[in-house]
Backbone as CSV, one residue per row, in Angstrom:
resi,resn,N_x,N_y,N_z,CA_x,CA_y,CA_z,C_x,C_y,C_z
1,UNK,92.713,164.792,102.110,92.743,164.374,100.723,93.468,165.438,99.902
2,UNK,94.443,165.243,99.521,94.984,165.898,98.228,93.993,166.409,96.989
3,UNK,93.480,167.582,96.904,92.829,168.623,95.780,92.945,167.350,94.064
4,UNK,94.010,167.532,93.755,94.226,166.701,92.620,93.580,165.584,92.735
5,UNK,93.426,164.656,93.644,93.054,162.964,94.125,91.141,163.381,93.747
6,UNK,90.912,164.788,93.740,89.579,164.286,93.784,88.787,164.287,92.927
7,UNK,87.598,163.312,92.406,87.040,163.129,91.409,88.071,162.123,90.578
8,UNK,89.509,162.148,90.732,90.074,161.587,89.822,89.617,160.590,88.702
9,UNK,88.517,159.900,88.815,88.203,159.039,88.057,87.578,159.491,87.384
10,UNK,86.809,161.265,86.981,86.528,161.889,85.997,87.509,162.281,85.397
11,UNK,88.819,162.198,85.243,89.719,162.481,84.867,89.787,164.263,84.400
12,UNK,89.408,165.492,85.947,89.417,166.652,85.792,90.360,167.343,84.479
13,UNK,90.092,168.178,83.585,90.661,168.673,82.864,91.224,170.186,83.799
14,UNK,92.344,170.744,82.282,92.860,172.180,83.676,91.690,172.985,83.224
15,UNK,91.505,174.358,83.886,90.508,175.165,83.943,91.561,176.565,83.790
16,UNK,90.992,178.092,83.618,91.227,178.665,84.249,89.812,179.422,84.960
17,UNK,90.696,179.985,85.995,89.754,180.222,87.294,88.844,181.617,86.421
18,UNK,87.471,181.575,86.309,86.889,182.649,86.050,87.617,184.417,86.034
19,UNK,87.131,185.197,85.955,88.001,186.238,86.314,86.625,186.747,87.971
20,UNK,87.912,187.110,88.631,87.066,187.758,90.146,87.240,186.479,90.889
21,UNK,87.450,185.376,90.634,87.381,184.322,91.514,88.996,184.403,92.453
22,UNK,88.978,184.082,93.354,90.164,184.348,94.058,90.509,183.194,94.298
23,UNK,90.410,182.235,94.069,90.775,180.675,94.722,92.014,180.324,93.238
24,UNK,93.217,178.985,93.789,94.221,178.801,93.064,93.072,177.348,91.771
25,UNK,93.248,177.661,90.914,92.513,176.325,89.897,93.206,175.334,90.224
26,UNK,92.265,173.851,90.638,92.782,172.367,90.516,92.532,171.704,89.233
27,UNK,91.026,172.174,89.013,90.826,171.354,87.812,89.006,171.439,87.818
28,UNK,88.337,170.935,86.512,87.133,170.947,86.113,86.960,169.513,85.863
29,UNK,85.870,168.610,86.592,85.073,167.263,86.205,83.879,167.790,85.719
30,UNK,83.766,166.867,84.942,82.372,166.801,84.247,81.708,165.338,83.899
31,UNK,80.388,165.800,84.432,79.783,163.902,84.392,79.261,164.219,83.010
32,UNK,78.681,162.733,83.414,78.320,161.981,81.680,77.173,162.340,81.768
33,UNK,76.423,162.203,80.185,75.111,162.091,79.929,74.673,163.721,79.654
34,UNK,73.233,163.682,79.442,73.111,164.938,79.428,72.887,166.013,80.368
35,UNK,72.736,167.529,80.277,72.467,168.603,81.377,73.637,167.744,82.166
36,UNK,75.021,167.617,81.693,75.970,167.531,82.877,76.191,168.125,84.156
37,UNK,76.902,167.597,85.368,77.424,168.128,86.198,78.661,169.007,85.890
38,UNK,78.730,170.651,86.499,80.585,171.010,86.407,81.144,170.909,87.725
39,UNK,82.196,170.345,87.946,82.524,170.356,89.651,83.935,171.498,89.331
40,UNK,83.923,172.262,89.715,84.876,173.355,89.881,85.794,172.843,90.683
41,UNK,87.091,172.529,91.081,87.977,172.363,92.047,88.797,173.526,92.003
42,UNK,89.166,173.823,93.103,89.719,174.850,93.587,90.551,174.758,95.081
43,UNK,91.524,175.486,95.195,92.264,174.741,96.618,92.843,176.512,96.855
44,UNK,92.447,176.637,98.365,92.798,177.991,98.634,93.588,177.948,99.974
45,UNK,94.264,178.791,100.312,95.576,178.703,101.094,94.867,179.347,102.944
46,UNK,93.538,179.868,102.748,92.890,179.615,103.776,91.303,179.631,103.581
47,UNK,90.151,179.736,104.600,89.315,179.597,104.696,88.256,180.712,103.603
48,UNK,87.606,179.915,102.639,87.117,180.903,101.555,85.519,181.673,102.315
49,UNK,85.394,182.703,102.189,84.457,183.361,102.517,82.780,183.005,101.696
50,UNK,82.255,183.307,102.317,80.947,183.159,101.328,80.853,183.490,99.985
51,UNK,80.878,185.907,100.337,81.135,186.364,99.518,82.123,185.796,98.044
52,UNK,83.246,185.292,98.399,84.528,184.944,97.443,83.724,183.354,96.903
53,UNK,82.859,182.663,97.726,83.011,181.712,97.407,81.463,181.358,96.404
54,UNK,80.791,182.194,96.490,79.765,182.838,95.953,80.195,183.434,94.704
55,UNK,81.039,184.389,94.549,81.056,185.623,93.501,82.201,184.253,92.101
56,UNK,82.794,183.238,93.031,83.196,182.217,91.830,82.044,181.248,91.335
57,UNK,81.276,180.906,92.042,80.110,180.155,91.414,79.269,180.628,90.177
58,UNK,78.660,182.061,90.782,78.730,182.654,89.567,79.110,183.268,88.859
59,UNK,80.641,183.715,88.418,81.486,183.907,87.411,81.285,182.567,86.359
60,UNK,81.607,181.064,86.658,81.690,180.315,86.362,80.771,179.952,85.551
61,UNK,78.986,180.282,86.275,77.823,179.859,85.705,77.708,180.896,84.492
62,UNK,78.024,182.195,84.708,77.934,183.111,83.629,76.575,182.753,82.767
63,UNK,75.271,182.574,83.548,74.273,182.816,82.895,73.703,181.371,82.810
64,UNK,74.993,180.750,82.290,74.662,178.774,81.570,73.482,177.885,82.467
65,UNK,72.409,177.313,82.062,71.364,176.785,82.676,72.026,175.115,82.505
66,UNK,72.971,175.189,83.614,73.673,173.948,83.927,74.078,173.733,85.659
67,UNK,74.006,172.279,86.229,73.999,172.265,87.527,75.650,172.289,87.409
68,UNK,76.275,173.376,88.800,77.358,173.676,88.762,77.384,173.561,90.215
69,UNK,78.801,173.003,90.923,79.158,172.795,92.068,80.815,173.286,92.237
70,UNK,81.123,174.189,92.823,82.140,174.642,93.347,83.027,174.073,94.407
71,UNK,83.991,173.461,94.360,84.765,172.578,95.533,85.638,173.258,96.168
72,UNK,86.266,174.286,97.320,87.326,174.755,97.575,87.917,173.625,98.495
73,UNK,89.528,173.185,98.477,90.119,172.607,99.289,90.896,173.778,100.250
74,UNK,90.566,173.881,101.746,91.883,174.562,102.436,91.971,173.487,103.408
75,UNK,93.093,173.592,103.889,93.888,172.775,104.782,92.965,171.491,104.848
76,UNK,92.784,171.160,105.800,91.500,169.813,105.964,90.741,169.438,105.588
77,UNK,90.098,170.668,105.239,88.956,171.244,104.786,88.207,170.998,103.180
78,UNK,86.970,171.269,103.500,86.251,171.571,101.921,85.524,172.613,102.033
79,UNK,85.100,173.318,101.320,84.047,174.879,100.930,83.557,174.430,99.772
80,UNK,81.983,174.234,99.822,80.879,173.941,98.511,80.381,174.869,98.190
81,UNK,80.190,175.641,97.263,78.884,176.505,96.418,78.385,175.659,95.506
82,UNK,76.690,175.687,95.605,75.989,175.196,94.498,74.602,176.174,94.562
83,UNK,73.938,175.914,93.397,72.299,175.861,93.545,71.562,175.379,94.878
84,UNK,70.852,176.501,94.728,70.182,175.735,96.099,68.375,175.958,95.689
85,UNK,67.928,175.128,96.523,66.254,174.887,96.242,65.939,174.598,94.955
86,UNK,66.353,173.864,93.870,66.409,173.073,93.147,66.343,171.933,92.743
């Protein structure tokens, strides 16, 4: 799947990438209603590490008491950060 193609029907706005985050920005969806979803898209040129893929989740959250999901695209691939035990 093409990075851009996804979510498309939230119609992702551009982002820029937190600072410390190492991944290239695709774009930011956001659902409806209230306490929204943020889906971070992100597309990286290889396999994102925990650490890296971690230290952008929370750059992003910067504190905000909002459910946030991190998408990396590499090659085939997907890489998720979210909340967990929640």
């Amino acid at each position: 799947m093409d990075p851009s193609e996804f979510l498309s029907s939230l119609a992702p706005r551009s982002v820029a990438m937190p600072k410390g985050c190492a991944f290239e920005p695709v774009g930011l969806a956001i659902g409806q209603g209230n306490n929204q979803l943020e889906v971070l898209i992100a597309k990286s040129s290889s396999r994102p590490n925990d650490t890296n893929m971690l230290a952008c989740w929370k750059a992003r959250l910067n504190r905000r008491a909002i459910p946030l999901l991190v998408v990396v695209f590499y090659g085939e691939k997907v890489a998720l950060c979210g909340a967990s035990g929640e």
